[in-house]
GUSE-795441 format. One line per field, with one value per residue: residue number from 1; x, y, z of N, C-alpha, C in turn. Coordinates in Angstrom, 2 decimals. Layout:
// residues N
seq	NUM  ...
n.px	X  ...
n.py	Y  ...
n.pz	Z  ...
ca.px	X  ...
ca.py	Y  ...
ca.pz	Z  ...
c.px	X  ...
c.py	Y  ...
c.pz	Z  ...
//
This chain:
// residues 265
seq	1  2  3  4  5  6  7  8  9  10  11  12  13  14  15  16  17  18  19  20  21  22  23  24  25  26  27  28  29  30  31  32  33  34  35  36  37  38  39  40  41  42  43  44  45  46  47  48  49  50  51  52  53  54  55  56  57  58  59  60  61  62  63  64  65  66  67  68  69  70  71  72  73  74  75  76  77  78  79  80  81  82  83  84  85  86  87  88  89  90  91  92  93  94  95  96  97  98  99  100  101  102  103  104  105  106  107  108  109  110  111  112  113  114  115  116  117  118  119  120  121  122  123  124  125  126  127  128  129  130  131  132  133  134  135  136  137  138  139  140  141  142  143  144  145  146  147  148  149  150  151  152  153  154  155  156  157  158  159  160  161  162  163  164  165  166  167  168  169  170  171  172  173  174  175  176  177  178  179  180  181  182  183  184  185  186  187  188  189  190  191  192  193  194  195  196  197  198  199  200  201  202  203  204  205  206  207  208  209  210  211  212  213  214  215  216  217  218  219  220  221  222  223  224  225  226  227  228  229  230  231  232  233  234  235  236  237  238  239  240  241  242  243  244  245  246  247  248  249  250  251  252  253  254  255  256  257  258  259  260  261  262  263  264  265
n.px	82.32  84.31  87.55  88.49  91.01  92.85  93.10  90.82  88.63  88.81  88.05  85.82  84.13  84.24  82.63  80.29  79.46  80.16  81.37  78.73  77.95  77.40  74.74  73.42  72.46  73.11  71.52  71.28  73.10  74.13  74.49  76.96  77.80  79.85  82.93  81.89  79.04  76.17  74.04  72.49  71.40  69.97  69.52  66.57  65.69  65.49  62.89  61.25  58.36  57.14  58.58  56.75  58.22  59.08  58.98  57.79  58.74  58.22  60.81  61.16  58.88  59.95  61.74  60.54  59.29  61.66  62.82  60.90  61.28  62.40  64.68  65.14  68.00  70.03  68.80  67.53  65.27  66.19  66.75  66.60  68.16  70.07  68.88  70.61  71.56  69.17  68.83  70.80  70.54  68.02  67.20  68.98  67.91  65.42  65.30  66.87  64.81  62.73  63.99  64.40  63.41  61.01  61.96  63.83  65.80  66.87  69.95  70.74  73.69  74.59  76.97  77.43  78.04  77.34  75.75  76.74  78.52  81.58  81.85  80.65  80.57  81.41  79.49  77.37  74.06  72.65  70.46  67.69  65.81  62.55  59.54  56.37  53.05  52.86  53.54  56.66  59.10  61.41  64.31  65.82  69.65  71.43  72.19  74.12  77.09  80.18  81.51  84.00  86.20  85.79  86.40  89.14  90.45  90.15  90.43  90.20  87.29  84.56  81.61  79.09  76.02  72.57  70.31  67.01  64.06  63.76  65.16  65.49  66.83  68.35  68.05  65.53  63.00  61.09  58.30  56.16  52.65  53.21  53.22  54.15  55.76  57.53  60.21  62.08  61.57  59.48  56.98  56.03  53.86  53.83  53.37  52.39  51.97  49.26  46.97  45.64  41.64  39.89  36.42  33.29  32.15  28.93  26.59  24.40  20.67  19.77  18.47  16.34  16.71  16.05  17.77  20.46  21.66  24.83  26.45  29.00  32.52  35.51  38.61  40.73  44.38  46.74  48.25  51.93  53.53  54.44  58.08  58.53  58.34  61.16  62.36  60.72  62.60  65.29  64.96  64.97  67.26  68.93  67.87  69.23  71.85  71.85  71.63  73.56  75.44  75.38  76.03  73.91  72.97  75.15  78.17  78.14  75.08  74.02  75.29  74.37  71.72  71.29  72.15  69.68  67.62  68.51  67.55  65.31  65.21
n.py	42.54  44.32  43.84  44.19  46.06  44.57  46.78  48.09  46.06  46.26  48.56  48.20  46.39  47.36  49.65  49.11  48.83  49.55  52.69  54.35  53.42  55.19  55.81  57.51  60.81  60.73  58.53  56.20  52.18  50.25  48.11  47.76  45.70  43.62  42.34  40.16  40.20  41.56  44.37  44.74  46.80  45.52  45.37  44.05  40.48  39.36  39.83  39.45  40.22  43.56  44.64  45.78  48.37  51.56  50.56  51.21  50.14  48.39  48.07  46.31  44.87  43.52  42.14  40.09  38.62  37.80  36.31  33.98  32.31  29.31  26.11  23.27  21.36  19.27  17.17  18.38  20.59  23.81  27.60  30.08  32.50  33.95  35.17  37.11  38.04  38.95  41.00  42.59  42.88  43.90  47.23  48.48  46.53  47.49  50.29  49.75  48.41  51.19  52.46  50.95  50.93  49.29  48.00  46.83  44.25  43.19  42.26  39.70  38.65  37.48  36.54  34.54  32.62  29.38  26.15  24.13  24.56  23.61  22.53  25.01  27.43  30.11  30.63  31.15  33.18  33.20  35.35  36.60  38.89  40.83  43.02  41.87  42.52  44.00  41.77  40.28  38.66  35.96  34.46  31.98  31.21  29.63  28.20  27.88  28.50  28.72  31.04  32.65  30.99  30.95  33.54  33.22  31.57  31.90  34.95  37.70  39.22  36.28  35.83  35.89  33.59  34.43  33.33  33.12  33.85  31.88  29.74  26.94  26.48  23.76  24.54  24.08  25.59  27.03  28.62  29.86  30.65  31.67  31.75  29.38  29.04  27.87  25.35  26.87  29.10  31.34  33.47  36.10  37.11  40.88  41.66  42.91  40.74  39.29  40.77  40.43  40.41  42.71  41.29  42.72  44.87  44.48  46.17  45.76  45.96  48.17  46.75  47.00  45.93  44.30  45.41  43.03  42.04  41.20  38.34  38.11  38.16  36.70  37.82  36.33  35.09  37.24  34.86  35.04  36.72  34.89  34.39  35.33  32.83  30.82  30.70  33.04  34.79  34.09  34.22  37.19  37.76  37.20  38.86  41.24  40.60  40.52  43.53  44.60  43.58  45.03  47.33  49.02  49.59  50.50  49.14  49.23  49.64  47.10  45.40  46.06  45.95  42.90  41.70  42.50  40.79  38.65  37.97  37.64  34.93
n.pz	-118.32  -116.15  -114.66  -111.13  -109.37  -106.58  -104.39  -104.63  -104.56  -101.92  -100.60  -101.68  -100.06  -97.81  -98.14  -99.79  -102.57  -105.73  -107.99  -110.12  -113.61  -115.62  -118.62  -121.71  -121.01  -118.28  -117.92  -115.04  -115.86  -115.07  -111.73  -109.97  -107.45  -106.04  -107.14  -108.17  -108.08  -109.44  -111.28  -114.10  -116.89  -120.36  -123.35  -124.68  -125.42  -128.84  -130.76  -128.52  -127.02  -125.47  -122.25  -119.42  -118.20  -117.35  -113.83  -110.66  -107.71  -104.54  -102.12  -99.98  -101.13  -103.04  -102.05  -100.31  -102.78  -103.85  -101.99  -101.66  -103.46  -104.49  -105.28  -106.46  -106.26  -106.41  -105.45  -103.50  -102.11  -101.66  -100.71  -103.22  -103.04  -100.26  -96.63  -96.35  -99.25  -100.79  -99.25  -99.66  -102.50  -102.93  -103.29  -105.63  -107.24  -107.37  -108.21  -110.68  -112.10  -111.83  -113.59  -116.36  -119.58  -121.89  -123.58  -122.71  -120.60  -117.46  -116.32  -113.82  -111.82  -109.86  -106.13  -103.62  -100.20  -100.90  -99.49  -97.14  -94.09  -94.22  -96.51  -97.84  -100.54  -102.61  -104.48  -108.00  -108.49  -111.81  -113.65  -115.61  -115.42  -115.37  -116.24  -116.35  -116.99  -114.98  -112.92  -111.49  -113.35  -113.11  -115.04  -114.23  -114.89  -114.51  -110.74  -108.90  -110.56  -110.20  -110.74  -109.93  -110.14  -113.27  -113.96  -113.06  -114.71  -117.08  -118.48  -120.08  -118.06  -118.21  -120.55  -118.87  -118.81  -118.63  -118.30  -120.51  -122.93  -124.77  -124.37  -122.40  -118.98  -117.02  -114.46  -111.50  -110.31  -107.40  -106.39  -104.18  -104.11  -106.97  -110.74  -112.35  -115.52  -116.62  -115.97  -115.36  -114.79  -113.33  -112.42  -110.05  -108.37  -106.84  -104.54  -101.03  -98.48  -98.14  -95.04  -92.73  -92.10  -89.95  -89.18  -89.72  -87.44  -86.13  -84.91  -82.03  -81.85  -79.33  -75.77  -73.27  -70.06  -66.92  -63.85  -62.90  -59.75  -60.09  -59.12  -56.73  -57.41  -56.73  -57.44  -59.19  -59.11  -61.74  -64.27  -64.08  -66.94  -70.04  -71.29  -74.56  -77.20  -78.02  -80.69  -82.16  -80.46  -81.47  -84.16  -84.34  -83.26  -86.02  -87.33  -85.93  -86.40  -89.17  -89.75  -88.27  -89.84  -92.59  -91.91  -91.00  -88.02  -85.62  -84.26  -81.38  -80.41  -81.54  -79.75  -77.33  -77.81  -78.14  -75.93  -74.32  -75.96  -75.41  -72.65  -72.40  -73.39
ca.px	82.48  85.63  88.19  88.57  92.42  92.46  92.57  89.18  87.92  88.70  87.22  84.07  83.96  83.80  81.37  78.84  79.28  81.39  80.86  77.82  78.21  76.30  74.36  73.59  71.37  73.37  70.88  72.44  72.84  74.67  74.54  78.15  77.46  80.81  83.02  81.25  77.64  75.69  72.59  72.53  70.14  70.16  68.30  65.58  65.99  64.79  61.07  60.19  57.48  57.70  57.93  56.25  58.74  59.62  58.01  58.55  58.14  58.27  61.70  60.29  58.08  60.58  62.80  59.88  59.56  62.80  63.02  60.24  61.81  63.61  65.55  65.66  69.34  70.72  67.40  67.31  64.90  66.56  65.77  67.89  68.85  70.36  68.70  71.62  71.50  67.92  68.65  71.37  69.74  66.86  67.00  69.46  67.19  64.28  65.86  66.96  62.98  62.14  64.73  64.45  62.85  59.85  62.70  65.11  65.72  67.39  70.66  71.46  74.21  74.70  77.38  77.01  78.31  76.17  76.49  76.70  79.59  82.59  81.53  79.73  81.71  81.12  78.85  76.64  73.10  72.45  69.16  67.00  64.82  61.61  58.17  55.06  51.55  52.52  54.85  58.35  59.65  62.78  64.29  66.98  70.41  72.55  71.91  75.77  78.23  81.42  82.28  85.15  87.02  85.83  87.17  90.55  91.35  89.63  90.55  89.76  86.33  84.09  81.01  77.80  74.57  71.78  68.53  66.19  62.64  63.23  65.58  65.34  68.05  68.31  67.59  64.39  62.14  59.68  57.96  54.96  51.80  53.36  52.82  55.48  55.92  58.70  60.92  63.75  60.89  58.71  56.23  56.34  53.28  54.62  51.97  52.31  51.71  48.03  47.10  44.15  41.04  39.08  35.24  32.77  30.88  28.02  25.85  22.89  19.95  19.18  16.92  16.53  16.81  16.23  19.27  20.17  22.72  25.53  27.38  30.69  33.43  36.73  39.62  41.60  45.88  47.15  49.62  52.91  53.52  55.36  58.80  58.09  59.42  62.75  62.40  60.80  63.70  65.98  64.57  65.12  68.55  69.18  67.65  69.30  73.06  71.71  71.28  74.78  76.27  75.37  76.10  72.42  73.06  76.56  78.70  77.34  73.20  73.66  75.57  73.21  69.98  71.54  71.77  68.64  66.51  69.02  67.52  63.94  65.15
ca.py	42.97  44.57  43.45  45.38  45.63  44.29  47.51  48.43  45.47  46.14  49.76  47.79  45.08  48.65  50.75  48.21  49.40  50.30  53.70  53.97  53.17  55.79  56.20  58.38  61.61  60.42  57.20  54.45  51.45  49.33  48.40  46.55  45.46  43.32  41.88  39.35  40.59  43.21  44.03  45.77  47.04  45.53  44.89  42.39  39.45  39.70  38.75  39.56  41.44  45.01  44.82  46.72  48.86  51.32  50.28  51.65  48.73  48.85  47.38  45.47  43.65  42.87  41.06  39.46  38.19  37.26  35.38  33.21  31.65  28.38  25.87  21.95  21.31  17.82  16.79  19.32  22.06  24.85  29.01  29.99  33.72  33.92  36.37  38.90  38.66  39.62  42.37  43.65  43.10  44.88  48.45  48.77  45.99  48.75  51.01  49.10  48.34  51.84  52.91  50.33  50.83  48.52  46.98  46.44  43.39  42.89  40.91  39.38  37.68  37.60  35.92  34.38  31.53  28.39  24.99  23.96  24.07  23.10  22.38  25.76  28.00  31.43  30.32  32.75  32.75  34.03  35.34  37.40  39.44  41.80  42.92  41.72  42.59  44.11  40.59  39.71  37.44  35.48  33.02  31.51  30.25  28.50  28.73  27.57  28.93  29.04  32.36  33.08  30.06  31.53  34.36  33.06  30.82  32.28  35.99  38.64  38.24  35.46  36.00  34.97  33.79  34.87  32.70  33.06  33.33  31.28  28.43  26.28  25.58  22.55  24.74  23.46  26.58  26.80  29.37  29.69  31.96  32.58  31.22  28.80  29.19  26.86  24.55  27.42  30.97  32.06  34.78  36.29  38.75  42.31  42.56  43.10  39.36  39.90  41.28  39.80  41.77  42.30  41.29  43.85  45.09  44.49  46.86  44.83  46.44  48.09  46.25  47.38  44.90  44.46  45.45  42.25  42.14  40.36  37.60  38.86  37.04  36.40  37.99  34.82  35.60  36.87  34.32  36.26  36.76  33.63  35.20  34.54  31.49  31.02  30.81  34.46  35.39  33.45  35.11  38.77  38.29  36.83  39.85  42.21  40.82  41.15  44.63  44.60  43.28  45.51  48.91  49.65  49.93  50.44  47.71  49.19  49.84  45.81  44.02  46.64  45.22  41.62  41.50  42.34  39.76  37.15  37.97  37.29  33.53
ca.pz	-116.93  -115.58  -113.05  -110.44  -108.26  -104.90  -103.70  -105.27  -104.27  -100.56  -100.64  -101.90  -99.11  -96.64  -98.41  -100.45  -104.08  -106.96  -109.00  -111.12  -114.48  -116.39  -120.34  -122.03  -120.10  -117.12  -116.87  -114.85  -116.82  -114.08  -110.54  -109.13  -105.87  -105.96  -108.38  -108.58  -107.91  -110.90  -111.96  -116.10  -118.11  -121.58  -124.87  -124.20  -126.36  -130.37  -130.56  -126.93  -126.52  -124.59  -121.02  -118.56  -117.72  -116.19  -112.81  -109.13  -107.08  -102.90  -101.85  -98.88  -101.37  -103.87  -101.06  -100.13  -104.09  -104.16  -100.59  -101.88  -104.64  -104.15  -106.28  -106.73  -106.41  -106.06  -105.10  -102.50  -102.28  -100.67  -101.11  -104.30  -102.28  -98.85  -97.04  -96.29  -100.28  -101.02  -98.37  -100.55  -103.81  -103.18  -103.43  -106.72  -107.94  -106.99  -109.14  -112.15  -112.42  -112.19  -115.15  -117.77  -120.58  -122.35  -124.40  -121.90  -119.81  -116.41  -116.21  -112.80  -111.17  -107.22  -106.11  -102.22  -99.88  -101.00  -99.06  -95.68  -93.10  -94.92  -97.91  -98.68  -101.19  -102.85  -105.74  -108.54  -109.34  -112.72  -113.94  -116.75  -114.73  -116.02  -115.46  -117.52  -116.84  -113.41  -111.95  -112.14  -114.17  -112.80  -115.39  -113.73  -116.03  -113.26  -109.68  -108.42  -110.77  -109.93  -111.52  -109.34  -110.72  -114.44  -113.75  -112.82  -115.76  -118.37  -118.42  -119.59  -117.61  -119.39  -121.17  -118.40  -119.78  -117.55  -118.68  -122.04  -123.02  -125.95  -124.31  -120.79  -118.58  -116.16  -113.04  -111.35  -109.54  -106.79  -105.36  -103.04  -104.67  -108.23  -111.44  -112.89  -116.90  -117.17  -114.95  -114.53  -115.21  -112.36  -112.50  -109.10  -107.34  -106.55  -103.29  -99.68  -98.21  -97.18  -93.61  -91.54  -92.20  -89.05  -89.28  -89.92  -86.27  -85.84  -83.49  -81.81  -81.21  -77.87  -75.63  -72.17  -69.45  -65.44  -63.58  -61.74  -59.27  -60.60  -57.82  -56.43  -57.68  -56.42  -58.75  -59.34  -59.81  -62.74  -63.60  -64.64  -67.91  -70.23  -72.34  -75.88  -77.92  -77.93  -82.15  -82.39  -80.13  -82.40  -85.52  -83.89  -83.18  -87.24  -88.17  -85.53  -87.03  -90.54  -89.81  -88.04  -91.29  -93.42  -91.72  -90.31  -86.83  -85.05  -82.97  -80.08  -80.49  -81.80  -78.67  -76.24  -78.52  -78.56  -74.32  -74.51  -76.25  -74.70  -71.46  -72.70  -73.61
c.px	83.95  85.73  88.86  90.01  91.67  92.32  91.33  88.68  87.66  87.83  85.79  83.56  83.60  82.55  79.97  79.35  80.39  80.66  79.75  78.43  76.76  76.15  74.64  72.34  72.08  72.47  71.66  71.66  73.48  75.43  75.81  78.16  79.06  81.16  82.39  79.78  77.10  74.25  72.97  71.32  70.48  69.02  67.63  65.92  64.94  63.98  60.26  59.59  57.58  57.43  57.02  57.33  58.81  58.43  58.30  57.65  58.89  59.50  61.24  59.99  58.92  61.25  61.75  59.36  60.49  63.13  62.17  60.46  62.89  63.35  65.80  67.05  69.86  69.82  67.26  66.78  65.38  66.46  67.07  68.37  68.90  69.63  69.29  71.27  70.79  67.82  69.40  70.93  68.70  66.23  67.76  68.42  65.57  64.52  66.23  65.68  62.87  62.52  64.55  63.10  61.94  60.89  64.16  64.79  66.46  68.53  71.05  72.43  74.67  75.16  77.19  77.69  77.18  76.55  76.49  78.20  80.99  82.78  80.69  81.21  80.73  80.34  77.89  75.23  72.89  71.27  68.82  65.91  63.86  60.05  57.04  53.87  51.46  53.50  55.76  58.76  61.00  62.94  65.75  68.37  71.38  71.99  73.26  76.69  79.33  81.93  83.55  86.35  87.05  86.77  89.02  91.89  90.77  89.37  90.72  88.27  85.52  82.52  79.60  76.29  73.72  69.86  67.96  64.70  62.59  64.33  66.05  66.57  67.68  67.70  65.99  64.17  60.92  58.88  56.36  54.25  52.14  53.34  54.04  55.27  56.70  59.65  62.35  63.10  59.72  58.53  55.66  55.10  54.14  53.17  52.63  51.87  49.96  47.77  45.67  43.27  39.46  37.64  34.50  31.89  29.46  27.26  24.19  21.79  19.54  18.26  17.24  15.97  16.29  17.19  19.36  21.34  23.95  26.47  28.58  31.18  34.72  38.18  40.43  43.42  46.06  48.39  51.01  53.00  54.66  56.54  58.34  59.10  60.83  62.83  62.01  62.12  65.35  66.25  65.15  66.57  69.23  69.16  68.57  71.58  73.24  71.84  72.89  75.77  76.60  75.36  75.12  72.52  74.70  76.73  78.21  75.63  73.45  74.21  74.72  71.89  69.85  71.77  70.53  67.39  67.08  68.30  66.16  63.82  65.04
c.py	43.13  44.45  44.24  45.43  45.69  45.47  48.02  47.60  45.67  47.28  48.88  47.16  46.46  49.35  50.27  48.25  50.22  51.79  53.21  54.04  54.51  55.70  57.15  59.53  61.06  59.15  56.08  53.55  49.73  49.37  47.30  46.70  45.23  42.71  40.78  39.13  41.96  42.92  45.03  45.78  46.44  45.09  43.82  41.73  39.70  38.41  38.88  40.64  42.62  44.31  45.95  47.40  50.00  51.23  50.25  50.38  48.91  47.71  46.20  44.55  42.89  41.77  40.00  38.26  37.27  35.91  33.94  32.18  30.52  27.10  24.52  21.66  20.26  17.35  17.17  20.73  22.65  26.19  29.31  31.62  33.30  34.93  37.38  38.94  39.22  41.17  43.23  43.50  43.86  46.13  48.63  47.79  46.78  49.58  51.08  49.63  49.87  52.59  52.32  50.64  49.51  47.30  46.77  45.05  43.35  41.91  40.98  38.50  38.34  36.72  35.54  33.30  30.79  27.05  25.05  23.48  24.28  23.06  23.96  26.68  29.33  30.37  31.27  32.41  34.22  34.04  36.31  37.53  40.86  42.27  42.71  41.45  42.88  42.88  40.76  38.76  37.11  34.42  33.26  30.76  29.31  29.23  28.10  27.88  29.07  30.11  32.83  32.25  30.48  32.58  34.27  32.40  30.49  34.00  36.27  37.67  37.71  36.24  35.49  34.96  33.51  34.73  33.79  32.47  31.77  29.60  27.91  25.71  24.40  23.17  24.63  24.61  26.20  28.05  29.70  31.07  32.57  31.06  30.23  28.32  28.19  26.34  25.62  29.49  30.68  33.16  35.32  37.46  39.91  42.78  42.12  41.36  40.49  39.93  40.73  40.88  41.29  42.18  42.23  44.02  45.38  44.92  46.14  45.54  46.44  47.50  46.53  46.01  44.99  45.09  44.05  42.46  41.19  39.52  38.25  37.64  37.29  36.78  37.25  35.52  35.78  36.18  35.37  36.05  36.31  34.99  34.25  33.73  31.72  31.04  31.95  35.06  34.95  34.50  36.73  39.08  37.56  38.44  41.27  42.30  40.76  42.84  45.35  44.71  44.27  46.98  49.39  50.46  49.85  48.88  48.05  49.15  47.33  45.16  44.64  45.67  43.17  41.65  41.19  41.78  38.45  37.06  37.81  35.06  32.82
c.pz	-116.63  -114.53  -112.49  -109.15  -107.24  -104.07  -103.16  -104.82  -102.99  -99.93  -100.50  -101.06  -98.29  -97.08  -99.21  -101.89  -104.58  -107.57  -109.81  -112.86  -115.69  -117.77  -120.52  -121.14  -118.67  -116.26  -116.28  -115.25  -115.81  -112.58  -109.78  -107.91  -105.19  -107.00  -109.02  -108.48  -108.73  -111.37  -113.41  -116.35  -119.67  -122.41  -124.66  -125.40  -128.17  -130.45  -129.47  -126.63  -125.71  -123.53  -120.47  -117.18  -118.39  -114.77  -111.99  -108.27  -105.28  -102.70  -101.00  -99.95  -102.40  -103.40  -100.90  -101.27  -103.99  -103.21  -101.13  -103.13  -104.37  -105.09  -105.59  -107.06  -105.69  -105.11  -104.20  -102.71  -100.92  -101.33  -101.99  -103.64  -100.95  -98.52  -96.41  -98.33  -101.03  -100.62  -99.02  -102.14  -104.35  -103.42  -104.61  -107.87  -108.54  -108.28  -110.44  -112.46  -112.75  -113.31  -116.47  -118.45  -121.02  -123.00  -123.90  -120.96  -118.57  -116.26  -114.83  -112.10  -110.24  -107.08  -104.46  -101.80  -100.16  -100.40  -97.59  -94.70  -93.98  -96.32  -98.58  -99.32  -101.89  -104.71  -106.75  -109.08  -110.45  -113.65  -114.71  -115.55  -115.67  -115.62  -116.67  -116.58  -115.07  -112.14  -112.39  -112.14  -113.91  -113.87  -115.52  -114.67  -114.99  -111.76  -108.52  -109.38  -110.48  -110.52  -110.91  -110.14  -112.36  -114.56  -113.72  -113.73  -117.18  -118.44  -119.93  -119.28  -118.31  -119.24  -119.59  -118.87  -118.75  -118.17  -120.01  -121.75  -123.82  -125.80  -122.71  -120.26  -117.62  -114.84  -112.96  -110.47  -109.07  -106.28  -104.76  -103.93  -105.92  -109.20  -112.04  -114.77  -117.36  -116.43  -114.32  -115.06  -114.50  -112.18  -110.59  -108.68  -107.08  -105.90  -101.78  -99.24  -97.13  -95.40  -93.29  -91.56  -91.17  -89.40  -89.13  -88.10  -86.83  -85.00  -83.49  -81.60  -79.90  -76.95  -73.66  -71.00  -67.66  -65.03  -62.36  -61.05  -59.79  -59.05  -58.14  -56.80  -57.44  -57.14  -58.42  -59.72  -60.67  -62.79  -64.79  -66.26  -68.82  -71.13  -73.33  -76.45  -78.41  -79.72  -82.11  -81.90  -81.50  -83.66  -85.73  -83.94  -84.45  -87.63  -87.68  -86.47  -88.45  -90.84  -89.71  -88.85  -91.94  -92.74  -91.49  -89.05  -86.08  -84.21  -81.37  -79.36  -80.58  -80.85  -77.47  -76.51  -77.81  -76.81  -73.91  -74.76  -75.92  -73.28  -71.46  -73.42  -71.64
//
């Protein structure tokens, strides 16, 4: 991995992304988010069966994949992606998938603030990602790295090893609805989180009746109508300066929006 001048780096902080890195046929082969965030295509490991790739997979659900995945860490389970970083992971991650080859594997490291308050610091999770039999396969090799500090006193940039079929690291994985293979490799669904499926109608048979008069009744007040929980509101305005973040919506649509659902608390 090449290091990139501060200039370059500052460009990248404005616009998301470095140049593509192209093969051969003009396939891209690698996705630099930042210097310290990449997804690659490379040679799956010798002995490992073909994947099931290549495979177009719905961004949405990948984030949703990814979000769900969280990580025993100093006897604290907490979610091993933030999710601004799912949000930017997800569409070049999209893409990888639908390029690689059967005998290609996925290398990832995403670098992010990890930690709380004071103590949080720019840390890297680094992972072997793939698809078999339709899921994706996360197996995690560190999930705090310090790669920045690698980087700094071990130049040119160092070597990162980004999890193995054939050997287990210390990181401990959880995730809700997928299969777990091995304490640091989770097999992950690639579905829509199911939707509520209304009950079938039933039409009664007609049966003809008296007509009786029905008693008058009194229409009782409606009482006005409650604002909703201050946590949905909460949630809305996470998501409305996620959006903010990342160049979705302007500085002005987001402090108009953000008035807005303050005035429903």
């Amino acid at each position: 991995m090449k290091r990139f001048p501060t200039a370059t780096l500052a460009l990248l902080l404005v616009f998301g992304s470095l140049p593509a890195m192209a093969g051969p046929g003009g396939t891209r082969r690698s996705w630099d988010l930042t210097q310290y965030t990449w997804i690659k295509r490379v040679p799956a490991e010798k002995g490992a069966p073909a994947n099931g790739h290549p495979l177009r997979v719905d961004v949405a659900t990948l984030i949703q994949a990814l979000d769900s995945v969280h990580v025993i860490l100093r006897a604290k389970d907490q979610a091993l992606f933030d999710p601004t970083e799912t949000a930017a992971l997800g569409r070049p991650l999209a893409e990888a998938l639908s390029l690689a080859e059967p005998g290609e594997d996925l290398e990832l490291v995403s670098t992010a603030k990890r930690g709380d308050g004071f103590f949080s610091m720019n840390l890297a999770v680094t992972a072997k990602v793939f698809i078999e039999g339709g899921r994706l396969n996360l197996i995690v090799r560190a999930s705090d790295l310090d790669i920045m500090a690698m980087s700094y006193f071990a130049p040119p940039f160092p070597e990162i090893e980004c999890g193995s079929r054939f050997k287990a690291s210390a990181v401990v994985l959880k995730a809700a609805g997928a299969e777990s293979r091995r304490r640091d490799w989770v097999i992950l669904p690639l579905e829509p989180r199911a939707m509520a499926v209304a009950a079938p109608v039933v039409t009664a048979p007609v049966v003809t009746a008296p007509v009786v008069q029905a008693p008058v009744v009194t229409a009782q007040p409606v009482p006005p109508p409650q604002p909703p929980p201050a946590g949905s509101v909460e949630e809305r305005l996470r998501t409305l300066k996620r959006l903010r973040d990342q160049n979705l919506i302007t500085e002005e649509d987001y402090a108009k929006k953000k008035q807005e659902l303050l005035k429903e608390i």
